[in-house]
N, C-alpha and C positions, 0 to 999 in steps of 0.2 A: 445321734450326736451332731449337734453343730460345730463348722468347720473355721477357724479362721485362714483364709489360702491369700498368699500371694501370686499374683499371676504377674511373670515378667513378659516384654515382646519389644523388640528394637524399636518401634517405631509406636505411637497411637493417633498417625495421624489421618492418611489418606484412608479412606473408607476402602481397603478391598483386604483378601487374601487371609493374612493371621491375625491383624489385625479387629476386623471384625468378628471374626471368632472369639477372642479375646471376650468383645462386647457383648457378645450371644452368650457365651458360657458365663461371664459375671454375673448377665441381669435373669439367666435363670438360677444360677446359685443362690443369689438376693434374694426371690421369688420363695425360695426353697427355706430362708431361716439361715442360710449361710455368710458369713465376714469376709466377701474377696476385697481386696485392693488390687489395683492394676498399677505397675510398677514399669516406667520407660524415661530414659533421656530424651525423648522426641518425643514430648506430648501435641494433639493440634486435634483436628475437629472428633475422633474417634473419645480420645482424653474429654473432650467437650459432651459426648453423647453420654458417656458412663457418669460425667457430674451433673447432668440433668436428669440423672435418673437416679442421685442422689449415692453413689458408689464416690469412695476417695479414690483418685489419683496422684500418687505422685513422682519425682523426677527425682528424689533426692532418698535411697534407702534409710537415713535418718528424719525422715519424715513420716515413716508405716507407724501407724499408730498402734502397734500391734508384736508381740513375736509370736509371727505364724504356724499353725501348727503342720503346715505344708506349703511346699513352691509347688507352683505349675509354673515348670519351665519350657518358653519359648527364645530361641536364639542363644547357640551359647554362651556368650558373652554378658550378658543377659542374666541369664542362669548363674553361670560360676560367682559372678558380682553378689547376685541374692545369699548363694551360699556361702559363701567368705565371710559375707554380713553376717547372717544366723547363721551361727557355727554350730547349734544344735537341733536344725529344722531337716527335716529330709523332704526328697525332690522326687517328681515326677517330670522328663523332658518330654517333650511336645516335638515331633516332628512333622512338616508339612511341606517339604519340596524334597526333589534328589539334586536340582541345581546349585539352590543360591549357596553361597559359603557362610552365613549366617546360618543355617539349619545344620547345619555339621553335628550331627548328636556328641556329646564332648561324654567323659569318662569320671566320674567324679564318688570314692565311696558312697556318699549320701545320695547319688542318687541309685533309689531302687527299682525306678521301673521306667518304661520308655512306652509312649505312644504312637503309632503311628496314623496317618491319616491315609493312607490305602499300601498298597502290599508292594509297590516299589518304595517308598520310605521304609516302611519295615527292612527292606533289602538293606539299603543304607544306614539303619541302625546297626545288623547286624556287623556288616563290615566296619563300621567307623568304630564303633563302641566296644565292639567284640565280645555282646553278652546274648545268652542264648535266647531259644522262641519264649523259654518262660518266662520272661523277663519284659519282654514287649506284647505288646494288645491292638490291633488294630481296631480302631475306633473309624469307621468309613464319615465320610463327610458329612453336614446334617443342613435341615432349611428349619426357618424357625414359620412353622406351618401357621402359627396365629398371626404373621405378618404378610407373607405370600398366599393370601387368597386364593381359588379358584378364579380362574376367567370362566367364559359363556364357551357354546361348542365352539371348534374352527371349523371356518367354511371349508368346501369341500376340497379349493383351490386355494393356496394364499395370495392373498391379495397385500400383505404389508411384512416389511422385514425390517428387525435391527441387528447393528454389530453391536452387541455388549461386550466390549472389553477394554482394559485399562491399556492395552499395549497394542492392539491389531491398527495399524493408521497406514498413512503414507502410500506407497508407490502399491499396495495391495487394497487400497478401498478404490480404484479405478476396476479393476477386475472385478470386485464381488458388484459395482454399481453397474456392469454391464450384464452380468450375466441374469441379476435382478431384470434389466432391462429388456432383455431378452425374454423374459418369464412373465414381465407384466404387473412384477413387484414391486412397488414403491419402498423405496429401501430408508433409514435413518439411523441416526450413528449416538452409540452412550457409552461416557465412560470418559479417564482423564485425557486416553491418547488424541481424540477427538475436542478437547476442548469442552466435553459436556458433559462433568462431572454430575454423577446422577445421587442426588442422596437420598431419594425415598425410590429405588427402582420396584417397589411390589405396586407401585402406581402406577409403573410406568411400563413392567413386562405386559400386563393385562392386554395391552393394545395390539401387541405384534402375534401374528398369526406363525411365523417362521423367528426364529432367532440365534443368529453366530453368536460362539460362545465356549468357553472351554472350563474347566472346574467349578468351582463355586458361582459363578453368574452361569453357566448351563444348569447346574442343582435348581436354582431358583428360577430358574425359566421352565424347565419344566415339573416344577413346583404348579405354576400359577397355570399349567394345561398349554403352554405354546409347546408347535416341535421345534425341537432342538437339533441344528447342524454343526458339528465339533468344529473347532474354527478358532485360528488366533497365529502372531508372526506370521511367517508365512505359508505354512502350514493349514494342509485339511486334514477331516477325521470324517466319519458317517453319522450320519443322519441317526439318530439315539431310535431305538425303536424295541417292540417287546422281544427281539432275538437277541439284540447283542447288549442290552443293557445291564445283567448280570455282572460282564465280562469289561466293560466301559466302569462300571462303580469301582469293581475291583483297583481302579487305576486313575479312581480319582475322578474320571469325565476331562484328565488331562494331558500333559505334553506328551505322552508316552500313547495318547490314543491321535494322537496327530499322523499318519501314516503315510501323506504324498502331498508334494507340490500343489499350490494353491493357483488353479488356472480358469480361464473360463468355462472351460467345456468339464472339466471334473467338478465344478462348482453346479452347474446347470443339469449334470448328471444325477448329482445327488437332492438338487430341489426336485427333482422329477419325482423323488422315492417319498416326497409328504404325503402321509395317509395321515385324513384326521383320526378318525376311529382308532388307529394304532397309539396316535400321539395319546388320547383319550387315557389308554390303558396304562401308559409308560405314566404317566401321569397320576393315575388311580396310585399304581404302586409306589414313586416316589411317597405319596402322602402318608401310606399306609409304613414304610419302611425306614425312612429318612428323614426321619422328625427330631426338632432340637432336644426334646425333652427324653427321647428313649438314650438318644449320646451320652445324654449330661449325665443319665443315671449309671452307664458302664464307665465314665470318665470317675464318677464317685466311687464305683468298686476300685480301680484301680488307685485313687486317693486309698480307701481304706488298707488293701494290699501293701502301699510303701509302707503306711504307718505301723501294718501289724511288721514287716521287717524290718522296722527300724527300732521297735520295742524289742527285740529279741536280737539286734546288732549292738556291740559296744564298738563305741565310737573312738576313734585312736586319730590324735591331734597328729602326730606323725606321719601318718600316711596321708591325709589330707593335705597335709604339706606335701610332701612330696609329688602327689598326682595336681596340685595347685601350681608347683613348680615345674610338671611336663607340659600341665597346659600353656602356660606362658613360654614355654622354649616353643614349642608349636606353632600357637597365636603369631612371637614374632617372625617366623620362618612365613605363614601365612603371609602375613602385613608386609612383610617384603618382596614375597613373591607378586601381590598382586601392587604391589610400587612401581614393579616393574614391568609388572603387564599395563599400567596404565598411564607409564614412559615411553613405552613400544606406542602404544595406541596415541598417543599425543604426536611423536614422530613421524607414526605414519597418516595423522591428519595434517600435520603440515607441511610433510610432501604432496601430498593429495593438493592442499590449498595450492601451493609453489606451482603443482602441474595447471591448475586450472585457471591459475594467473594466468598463466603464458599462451595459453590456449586462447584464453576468453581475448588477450590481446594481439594475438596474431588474424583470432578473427575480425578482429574491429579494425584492424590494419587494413583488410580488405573491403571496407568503403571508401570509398574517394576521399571525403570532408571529413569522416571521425580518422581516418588514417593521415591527414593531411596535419589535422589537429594535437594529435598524439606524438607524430615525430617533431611538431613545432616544441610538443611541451619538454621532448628528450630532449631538445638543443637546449633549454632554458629560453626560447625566444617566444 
């Protein structure tokens, strides 16, 4: 049976994270004979890749050309919007971080089943949602293996490294360029924080013999045969290799396998531990394990799962109101709570600024000519 699915997600714009998940799982549903729509208020280049490859997009629920025969929901807000809209579609939520407050698995009769994308979100379904193991399915992260290539072997030493990530920048790529430096690495940097937003990277991993990196851009590094050093904020993790990557998948390849301070000397420690041959294997097995197409087919069983219980659920307008009505007491408790966390954080950037006035001009007091200058300008003379 072919599926008409809407897929919601906050955002379709910057290429990383849920986002392009989104894009992987549409254009193999497409592939497949299936009718997804990709459904966001924030359409931008992600929204541009799905209409060139011929999928609708749109920004307005009264635009789906369609009443879905399933949500794949991402972001709750997101979600409960779809659902509200089809008041007779049932959901599957989509979880993919334990941080952000947009993944918050939300509560909602209609939906029947919950995905996780490694076994700390599952944690955080359980608690948030408070439905049990059978109810959620861990679906581990996937690479779309006809797009990341193999690379050639790596030498025996690397000779070239990058940071691939959307967020690692600032006062921590002085340490990884030294400890590179020390090692003999020619180091280069991909990704938004950097300024060098990568939009085809399976062109552009092939090159790097070593590569920083932490979830989804680590998957696809050592997709294409580079080793992989967990890596991102400030934060290290180990060197990916055939002992501990079992136990790294389980957890995403993420913030949770980040395990100590990012410094030079634990940085240079762990480039010490590249073995190519090991990478080789770690490599073998991603291709063989963690491919889009085995995903998308247990993301399909649990599409089929909601719908067989939602054929055998009657649907009661009443309680949908009501869990619609705790979600908005919630939401705005939420909205205010971080209103307020981001009144604190304003306040305390302009303390910050106030302190670093005064500072920057006490030091400038102390030259002769600009202090001479400054107290001319305090007189008005």
């Amino acid at each position: 049976m072919k599926y008409k699915i809407l897929m919601t997600n906050k955002t379709l714009d910057f290429r990383s994270g849920s986002e392009l998940y989104v894009r992987d799982v549409a254009l193999s549903l497409q592939e497949r004979g299936h009718h997804p729509v990709a459904y966001s208020t924030r359409p931008g280049q992600v929204a541009e890749d799905l209409k060139q490859a011929g999928l609708t997009v749109c920004d307005d629920l009264q635009a789906v050309p369609f009443v879905p025969d399933i949500i794949h929901g991402q972001h709750h807000m997101e979600t409960l919007c779809a659902l509200m809209h089809f008041t007779g579609t049932p959901a599957v939520f989509f979880c993919h971080g334990t941080v952000p407050w947009e993944e918050t698995p939300p509560r909602f009769p209609r939906i029947y089943r919950y995905v996780a994308v490694d076994h700390n979100c599952a944690r955080r379904v359980f608690d948030s949602a408070g439905v049990g193991p059978d109810r959620v399915t861990v679906v581990l992260n996937f690479v779309d293996l006809n797009r990341f290539r193999p690379r050639g072997p790596l030498p025996e030493r690397p000779r070239s490294a990058a940071v691939f990530s959307n967020t690692l920048a600032g006062d921590r790529i002085p340490i990884i360029r030294e400890a590179c430096r020390r090692r003999g690495v020619k180091l280069e940097l991909l990704g938004m924080a950097s300024g060098k937003t990568c939009r085809h990277p399976e062109k552009k991993l092939i090159q790097y013999d070593l590569i920083l990196a932490k979830g989804r851009a680590a998957l696809e590094s050592l997709a294409v045969g580079a080793s992989v050093l967990l890596c991102d904020y400030s934060d290290l993790g180990p060197m990916v290799s055939s002992n501990n990557l079992d136990r790294l998948r389980r957890f995403n390849l993420g913030l949770s396998c980040l395990d100590r301070p990012l410094t030079v000397e634990s940085l240079i420690a762990e480039i010490d531990r590249y073995d190519a041959e090991d990478a080789a294997q770690v490599s073998a097995r991603i291709r063989s394990e963690a491919g889009c197409e085995a995903a998308v087919d247990r993301i399909l069983q649990v599409y089929r799962s909601a719908l067989k219980d939602h054929g055998k659920a009657v649907c009661d307008p009443v309680a949908e109101l009501q869990e619609s009505s705790r979600y908005l007491k919630w939401l705005g408790s939420a909205l205010r709570e971080r209103e307020g966390q981001s009144k604190r954080l304003l306040e305390e950037l302009d303390r910050f600024n106030q302190t670093l006035t005064i500072r920057l001009r006490n030091r400038l007091l102390n030259f002769p000519l600009l202090g001479k200058g400054i107290r001319r300008l305090r007189r008005g003379g």
